[in-house]
TIZAFI-579553 format. One record per atom (N, C-alpha, C, O): residue in three letters; x, y, z; atom name; chain. Coordinates in nm, 3 decimals. Example, Ala and Ser with C-alpha at 12.3 -4.5 7.8 and 13.67 -1.06 7.14 Angstrom:
TIZAFI-579553
ALA	1.319	-0.569	0.780	N	A;
ALA	1.230	-0.450	0.780	CA	A;
ALA	1.320	-0.330	0.780	C	A;
ALA	1.424	-0.332	0.846	O	A;
SER	1.285	-0.225	0.708	N	A;
SER	1.367	-0.106	0.714	CA	A;
SER	1.290	0.003	0.787	C	A;
SER	1.341	0.114	0.804	O	A;
end
This chain:
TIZAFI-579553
UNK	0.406	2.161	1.535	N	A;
UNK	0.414	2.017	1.549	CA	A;
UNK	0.324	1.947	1.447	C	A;
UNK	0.366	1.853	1.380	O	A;
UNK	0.204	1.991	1.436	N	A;
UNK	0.127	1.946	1.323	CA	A;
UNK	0.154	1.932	1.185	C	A;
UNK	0.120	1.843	1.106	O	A;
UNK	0.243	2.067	1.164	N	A;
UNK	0.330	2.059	1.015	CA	A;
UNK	0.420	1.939	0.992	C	A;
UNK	0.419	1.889	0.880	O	A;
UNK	0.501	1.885	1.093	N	A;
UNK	0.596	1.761	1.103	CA	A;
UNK	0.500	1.657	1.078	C	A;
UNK	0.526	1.597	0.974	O	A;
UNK	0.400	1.616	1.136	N	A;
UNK	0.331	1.500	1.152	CA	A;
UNK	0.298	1.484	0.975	C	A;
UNK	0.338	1.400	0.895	O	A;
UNK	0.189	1.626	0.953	N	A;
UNK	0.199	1.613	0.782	CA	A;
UNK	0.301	1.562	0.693	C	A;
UNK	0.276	1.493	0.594	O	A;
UNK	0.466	1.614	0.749	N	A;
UNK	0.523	1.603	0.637	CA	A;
UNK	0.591	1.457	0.645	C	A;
UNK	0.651	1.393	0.559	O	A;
UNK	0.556	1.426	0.791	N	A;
UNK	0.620	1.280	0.806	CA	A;
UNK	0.534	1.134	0.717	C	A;
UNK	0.573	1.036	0.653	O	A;
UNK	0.394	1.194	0.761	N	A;
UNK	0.281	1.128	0.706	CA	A;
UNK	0.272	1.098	0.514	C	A;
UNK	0.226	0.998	0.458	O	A;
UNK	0.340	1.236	0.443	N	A;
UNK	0.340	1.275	0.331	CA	A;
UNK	0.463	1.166	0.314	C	A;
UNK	0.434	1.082	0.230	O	A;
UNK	0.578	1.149	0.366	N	A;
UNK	0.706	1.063	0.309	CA	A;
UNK	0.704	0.961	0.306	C	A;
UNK	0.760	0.882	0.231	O	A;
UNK	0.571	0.934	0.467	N	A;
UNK	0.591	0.742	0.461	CA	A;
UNK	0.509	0.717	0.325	C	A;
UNK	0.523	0.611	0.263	O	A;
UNK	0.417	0.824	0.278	N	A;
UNK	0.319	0.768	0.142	CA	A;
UNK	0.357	0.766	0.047	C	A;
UNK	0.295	0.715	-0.046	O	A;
UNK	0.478	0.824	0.034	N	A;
UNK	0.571	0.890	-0.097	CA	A;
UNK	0.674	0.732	-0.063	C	A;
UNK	0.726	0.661	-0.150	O	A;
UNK	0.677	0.723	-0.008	N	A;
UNK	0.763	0.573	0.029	CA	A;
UNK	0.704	0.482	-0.025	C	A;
UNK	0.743	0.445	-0.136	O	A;
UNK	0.606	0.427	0.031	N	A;
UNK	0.498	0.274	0.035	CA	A;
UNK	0.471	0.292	-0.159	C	A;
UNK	0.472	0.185	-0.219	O	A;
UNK	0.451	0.414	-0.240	N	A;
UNK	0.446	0.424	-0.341	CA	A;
UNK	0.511	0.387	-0.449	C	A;
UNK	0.468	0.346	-0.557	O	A;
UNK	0.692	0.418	-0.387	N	A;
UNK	0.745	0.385	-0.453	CA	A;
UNK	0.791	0.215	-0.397	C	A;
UNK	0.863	0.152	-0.474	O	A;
UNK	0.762	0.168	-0.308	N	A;
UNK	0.800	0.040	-0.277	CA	A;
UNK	0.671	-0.032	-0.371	C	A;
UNK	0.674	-0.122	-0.456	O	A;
UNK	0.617	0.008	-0.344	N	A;
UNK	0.445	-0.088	-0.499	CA	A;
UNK	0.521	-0.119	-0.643	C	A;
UNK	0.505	-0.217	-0.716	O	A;
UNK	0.620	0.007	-0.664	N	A;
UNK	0.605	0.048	-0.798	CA	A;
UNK	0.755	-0.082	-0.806	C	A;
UNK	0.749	-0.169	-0.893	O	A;
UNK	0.827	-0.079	-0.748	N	A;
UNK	0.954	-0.141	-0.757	CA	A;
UNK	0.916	-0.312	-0.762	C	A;
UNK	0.984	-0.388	-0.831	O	A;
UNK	0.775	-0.370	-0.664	N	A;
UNK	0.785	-0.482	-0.626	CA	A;
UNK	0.725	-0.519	-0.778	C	A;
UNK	0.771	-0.619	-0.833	O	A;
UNK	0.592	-0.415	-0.868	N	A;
UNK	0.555	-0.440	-1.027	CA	A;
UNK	0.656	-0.486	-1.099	C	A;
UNK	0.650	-0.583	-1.175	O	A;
UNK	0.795	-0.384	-1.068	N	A;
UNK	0.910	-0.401	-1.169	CA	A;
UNK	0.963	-0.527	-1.175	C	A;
UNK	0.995	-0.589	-1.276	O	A;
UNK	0.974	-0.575	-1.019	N	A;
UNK	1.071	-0.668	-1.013	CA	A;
UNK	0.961	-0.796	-1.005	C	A;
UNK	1.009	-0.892	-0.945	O	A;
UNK	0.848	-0.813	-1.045	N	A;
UNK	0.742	-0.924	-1.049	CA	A;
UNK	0.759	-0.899	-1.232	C	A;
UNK	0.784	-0.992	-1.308	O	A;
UNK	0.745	-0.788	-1.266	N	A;
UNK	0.788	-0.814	-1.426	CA	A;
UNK	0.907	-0.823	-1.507	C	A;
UNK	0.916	-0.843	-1.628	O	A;
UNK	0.991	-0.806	-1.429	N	A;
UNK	1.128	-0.848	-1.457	CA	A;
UNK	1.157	-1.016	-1.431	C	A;
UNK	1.266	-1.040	-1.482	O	A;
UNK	1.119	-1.097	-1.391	N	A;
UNK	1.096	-1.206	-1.331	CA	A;
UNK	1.006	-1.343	-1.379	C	A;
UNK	1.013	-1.465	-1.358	O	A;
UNK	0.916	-1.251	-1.457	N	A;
UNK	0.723	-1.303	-1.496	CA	A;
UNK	0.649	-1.354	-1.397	C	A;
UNK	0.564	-1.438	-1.427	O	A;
UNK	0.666	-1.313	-1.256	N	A;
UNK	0.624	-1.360	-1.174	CA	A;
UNK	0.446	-1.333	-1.131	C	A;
UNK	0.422	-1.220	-1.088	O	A;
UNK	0.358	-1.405	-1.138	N	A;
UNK	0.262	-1.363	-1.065	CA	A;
UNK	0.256	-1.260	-0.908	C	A;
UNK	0.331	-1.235	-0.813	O	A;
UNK	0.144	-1.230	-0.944	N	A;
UNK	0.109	-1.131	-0.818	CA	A;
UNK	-0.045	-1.203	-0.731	C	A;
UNK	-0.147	-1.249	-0.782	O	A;
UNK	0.001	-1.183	-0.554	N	A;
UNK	-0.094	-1.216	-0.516	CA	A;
UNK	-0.177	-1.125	-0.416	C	A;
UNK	-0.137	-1.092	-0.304	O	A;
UNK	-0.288	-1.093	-0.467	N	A;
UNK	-0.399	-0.999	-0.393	CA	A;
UNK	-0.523	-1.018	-0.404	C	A;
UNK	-0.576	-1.094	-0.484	O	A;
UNK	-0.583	-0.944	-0.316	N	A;
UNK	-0.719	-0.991	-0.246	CA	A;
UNK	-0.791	-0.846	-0.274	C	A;
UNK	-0.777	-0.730	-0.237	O	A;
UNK	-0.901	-0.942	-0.383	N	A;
UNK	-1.033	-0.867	-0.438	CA	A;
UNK	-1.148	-0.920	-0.391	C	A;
UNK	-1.184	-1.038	-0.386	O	A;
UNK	-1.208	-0.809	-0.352	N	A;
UNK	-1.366	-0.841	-0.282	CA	A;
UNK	-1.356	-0.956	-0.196	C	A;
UNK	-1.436	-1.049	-0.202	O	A;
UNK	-1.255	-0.949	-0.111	N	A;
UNK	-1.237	-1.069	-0.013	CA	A;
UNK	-1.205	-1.206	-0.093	C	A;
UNK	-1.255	-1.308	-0.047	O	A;
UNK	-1.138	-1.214	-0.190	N	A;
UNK	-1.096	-1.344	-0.262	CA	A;
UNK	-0.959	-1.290	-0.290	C	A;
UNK	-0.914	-1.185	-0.335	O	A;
UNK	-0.896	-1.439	-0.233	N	A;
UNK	-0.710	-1.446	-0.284	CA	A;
UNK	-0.729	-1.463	-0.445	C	A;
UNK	-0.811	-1.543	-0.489	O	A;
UNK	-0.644	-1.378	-0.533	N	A;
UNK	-0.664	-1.350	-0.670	CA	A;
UNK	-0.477	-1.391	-0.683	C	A;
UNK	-0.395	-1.375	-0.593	O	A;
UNK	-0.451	-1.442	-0.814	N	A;
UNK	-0.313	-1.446	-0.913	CA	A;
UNK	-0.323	-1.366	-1.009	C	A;
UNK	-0.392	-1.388	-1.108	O	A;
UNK	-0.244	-1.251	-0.985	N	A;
UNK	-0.273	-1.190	-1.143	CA	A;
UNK	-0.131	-1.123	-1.234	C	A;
UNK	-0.076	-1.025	-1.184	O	A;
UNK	-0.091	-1.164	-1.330	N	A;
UNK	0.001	-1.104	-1.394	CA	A;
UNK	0.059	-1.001	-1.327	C	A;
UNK	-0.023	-0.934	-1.265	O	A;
UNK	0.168	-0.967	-1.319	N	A;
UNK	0.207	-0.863	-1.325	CA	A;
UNK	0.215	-0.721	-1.420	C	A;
UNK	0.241	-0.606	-1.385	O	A;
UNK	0.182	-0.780	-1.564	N	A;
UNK	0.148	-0.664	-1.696	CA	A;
UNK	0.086	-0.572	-1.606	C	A;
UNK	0.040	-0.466	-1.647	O	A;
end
């Protein structure tokens, strides 16, 4: 049972990875800014 949990654990991360990588593409396909939070401050930052 522990092996499942790993490999379930391993796909959702292999997932969320490639969902990051797609939302870069499609914020630079677009020129859209990006919005995230550094050291507790809302930040705009390029997508490059």
């Amino acid at each position: 049972m522990k092996d499942k949990k790993v490999s379930d654990r391993d796909k959702i991360l292999r997932g969320m990875d490639k969902v990051y990588a797609r939302l870069i593409e499609s914020k630079k396909k677009t020129n859209s800014d990006m919005i995230v939070i550094r050291d507790n401050r809302i930040m705009k930052i390029k997508a490059d």
